[in-house]
C-alpha positions in Angstrom: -25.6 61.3 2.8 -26.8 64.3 1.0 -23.2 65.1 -0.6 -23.2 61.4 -1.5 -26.2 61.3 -3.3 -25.4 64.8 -4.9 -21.8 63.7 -5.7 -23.4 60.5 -7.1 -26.5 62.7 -9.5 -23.6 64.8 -10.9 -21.4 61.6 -12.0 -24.8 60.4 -13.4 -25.8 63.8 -15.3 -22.1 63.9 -16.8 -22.0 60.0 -18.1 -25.7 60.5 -19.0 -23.8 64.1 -21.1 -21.0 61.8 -22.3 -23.6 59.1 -23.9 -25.6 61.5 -25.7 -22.7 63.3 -27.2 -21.1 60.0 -28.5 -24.4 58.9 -29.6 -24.8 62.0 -31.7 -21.9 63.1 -33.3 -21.1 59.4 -34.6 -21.4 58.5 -38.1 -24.3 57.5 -40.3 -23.5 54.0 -41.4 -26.3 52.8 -43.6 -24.7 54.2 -46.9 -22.2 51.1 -46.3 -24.8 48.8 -47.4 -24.2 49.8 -50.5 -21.0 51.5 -51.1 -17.9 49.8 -51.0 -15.4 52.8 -49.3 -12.4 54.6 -51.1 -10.8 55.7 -47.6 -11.0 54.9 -44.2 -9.6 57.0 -40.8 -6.5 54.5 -40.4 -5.9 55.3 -44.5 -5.7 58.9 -44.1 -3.9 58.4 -40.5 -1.2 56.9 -41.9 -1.4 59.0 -45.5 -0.8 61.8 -42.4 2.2 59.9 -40.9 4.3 59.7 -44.0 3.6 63.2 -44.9 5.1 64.4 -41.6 8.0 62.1 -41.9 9.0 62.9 -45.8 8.2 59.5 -46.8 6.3 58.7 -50.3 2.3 58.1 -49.6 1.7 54.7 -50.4 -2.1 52.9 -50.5 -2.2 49.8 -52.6 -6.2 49.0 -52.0 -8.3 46.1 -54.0 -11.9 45.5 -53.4 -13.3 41.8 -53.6 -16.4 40.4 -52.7 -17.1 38.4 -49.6 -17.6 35.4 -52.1 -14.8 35.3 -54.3 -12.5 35.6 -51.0 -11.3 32.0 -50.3 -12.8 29.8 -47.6 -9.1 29.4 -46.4 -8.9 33.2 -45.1 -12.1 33.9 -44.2 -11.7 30.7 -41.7 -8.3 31.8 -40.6 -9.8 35.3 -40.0 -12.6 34.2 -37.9 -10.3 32.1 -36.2 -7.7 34.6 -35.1 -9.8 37.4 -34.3 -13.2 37.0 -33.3 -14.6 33.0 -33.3 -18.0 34.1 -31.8 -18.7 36.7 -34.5 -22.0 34.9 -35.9 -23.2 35.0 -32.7 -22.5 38.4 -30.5 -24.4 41.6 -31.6 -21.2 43.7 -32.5 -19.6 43.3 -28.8 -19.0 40.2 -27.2 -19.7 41.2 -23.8 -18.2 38.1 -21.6 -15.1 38.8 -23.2 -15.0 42.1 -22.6 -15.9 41.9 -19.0 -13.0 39.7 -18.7 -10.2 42.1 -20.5 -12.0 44.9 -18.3 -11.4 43.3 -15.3 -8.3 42.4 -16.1 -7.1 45.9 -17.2 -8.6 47.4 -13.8 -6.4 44.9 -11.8 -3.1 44.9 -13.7 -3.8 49.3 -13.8 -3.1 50.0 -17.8 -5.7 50.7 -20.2 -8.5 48.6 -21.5 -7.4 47.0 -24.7 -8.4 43.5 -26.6 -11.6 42.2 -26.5 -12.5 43.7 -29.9 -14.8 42.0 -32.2 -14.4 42.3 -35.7 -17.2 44.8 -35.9 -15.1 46.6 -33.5 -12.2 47.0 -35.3 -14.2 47.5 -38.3 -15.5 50.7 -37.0 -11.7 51.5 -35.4 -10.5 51.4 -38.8 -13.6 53.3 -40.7 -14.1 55.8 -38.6 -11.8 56.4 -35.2 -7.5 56.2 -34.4 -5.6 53.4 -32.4 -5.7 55.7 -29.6 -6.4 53.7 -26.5 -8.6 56.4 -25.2 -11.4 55.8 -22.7 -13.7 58.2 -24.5 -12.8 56.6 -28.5 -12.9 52.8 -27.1 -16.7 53.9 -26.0 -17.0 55.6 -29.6 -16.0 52.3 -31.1 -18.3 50.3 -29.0 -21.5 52.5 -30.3 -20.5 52.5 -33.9 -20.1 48.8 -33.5 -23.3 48.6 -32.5 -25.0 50.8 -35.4 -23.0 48.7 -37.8 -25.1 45.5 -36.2 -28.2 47.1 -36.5 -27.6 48.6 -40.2 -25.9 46.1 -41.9 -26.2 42.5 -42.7 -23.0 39.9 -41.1 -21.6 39.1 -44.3 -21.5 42.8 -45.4 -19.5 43.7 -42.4 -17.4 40.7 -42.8 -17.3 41.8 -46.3 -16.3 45.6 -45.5 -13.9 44.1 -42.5 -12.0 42.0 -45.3 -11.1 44.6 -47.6 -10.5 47.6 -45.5 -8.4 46.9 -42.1 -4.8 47.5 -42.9 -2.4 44.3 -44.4 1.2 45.8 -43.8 2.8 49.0 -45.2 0.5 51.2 -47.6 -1.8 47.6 -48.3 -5.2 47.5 -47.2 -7.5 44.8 -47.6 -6.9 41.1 -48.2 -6.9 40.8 -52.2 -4.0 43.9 -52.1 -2.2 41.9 -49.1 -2.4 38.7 -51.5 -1.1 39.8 -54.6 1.6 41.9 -52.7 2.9 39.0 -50.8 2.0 35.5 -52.8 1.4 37.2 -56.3 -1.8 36.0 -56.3 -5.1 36.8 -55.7 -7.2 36.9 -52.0 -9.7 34.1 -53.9 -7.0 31.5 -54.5 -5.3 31.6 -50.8 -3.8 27.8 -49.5 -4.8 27.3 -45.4 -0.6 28.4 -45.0 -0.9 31.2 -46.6 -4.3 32.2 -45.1 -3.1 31.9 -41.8 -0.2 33.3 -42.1 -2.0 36.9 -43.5 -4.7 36.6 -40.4 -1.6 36.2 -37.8 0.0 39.4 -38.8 -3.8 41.1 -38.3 -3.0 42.2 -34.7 0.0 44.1 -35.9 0.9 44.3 -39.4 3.3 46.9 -39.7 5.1 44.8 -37.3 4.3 40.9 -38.2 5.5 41.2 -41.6 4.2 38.0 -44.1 7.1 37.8 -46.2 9.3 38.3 -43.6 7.5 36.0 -41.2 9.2 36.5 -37.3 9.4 33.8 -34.9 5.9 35.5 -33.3 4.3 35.1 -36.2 5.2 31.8 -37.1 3.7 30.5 -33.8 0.6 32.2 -34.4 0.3 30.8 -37.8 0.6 27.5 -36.3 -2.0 28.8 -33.8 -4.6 29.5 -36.6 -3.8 26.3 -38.4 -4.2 24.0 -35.3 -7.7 25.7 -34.7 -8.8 25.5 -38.4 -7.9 21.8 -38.5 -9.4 20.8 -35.2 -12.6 22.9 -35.8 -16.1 20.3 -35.8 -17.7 21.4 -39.0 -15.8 24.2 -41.2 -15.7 26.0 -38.4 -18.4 27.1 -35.6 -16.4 30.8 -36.7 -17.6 29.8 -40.5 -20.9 29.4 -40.3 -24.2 31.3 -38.9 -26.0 30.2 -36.4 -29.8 29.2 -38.0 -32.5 30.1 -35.5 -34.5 27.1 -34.7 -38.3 27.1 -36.1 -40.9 28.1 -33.8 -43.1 25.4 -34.1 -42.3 21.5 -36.3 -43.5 22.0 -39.6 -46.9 20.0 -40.2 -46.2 16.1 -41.1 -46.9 15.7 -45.6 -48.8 12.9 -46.7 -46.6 9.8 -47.8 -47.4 10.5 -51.3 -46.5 14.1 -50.8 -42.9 13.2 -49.6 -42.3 11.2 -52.1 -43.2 13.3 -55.3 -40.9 15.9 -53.7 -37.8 13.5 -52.9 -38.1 11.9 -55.8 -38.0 16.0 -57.7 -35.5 17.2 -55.6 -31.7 16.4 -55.4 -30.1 15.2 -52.1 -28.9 17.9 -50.4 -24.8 18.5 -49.6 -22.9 19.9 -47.1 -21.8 23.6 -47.3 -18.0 24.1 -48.6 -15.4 25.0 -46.3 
């Protein structure tokens, strides 16, 4: 029993070691609620890559804000890769108890399961690597990226900054390089075709679409279409109020109906 419990305090010290080095040699995020970046870790990775292979650098980059990016792609998006994202905190933790468990039966590495503040932070700051120690890296930063920044900024930052295809990052580049036109003017096709090739666009090529791709465009299209509202993946999640608001005098209701325009629903 003693060796047990000592075997078991040394496991604890060294994960306890592991935390709090992950926790503090990870990046400070907050200047990303203001400043829109010029590079990321997966740009200079593969700026790397075609160095060592004699190939010509290429990075064709476009930022556009979260509002002029059409309704079309940002539904596809949410969609493809991560339909709970208004709700979970950075991680969504059912899902990645599932892929865990999953991984630890089949015996490969934990992959999946990533939100898109996950991959966010994969892109910004870490490497594909499929490494124990950078998956709990990403899952930290994710978290600090929750805490620092507002849901539409990391939407925002997640838009125009996760790789496209070859050399084209973000979605207005990825646009004008495949349907010569921008990320604000995308049809539901094309929208879903550009958030199918997400999981692996060096691979899932859009002009070029492969039989993979095509079914997962259907995928994305079927879900947009059969969606309740524009999407639970569209749209925030509004707390409910604490309390009903106090009842207004008759008179008091109607001066304001009678002021204010009949509200409409949101846009797609």
């Amino acid at each position: 029993m003693t060796r047990l419990f000592r075997a078991a305090a040394a496991l604890a010290a060294i994960a306890f070691a592991l935390v709090g080095y992950v926790y503090l040699t990870l990046p400070d995020v907050r200047a990303l609620r203001t400043e829109n970046p010029t590079t990321t870790a997966f740009m200079e990775l593969r700026d790397r890559e075609a160095r060592a292979s004699g190939k010509p650098q290429r990075r064709e980059h476009r930022w556009l804000a979260l509002g002029r990016i059409s309704a079309n792609l940002k539904h596809a998006v949410l969609v493809a890769e991560d339909d709970a994202f208004w709700q979970h905190e950075g991680v969504d933790l059912e899902q990645l108890r599932e892929t865990l468990e999953e991984d630890l039966a089949r015996g490969r590495p934990m992959r999946g399961a990533s939100t898109i503040t996950q991959q966010l932070a994969k892109n910004l700051y870490l490497s594909p690597s499929r490494d124990p120690l950078r998956k709990l890296r990403e899952l930290v930063i994710a978290r600090r990226l929750e805490a620092a920044l507002s849901k539409d900024r990391i939407f925002e930052l997640y838009l125009n900054l996760i790789e496209w295809g070859d050399g084209v990052w973000g979605a207005d580049a990825a646009a004008r390089r495949y349907f010569g036109s921008s990320a604000s003017s995308l049809s539901a096709d094309q929208a879903a075709l550009m958030a199918g090739a997400i999981v692996n666009p060096r691979v899932l090529v859009v002009t070029r679409p492969s039989r993979r791709l095509v079914r997962r465009q259907a995928m994305i299209l079927s879900r947009m279409r059969t969606a309740t509202s524009p999407g639970d993946a569209m749209t925030p999640v509004q707390p409910a109020p604490s309390s009903p608001p106090e009842p207004e005098p008759p008179s008091a209701v109607l001066a304001v109906e009678s002021a204010v325009p009949a509200e409409t629903d949101p846009p797609d």
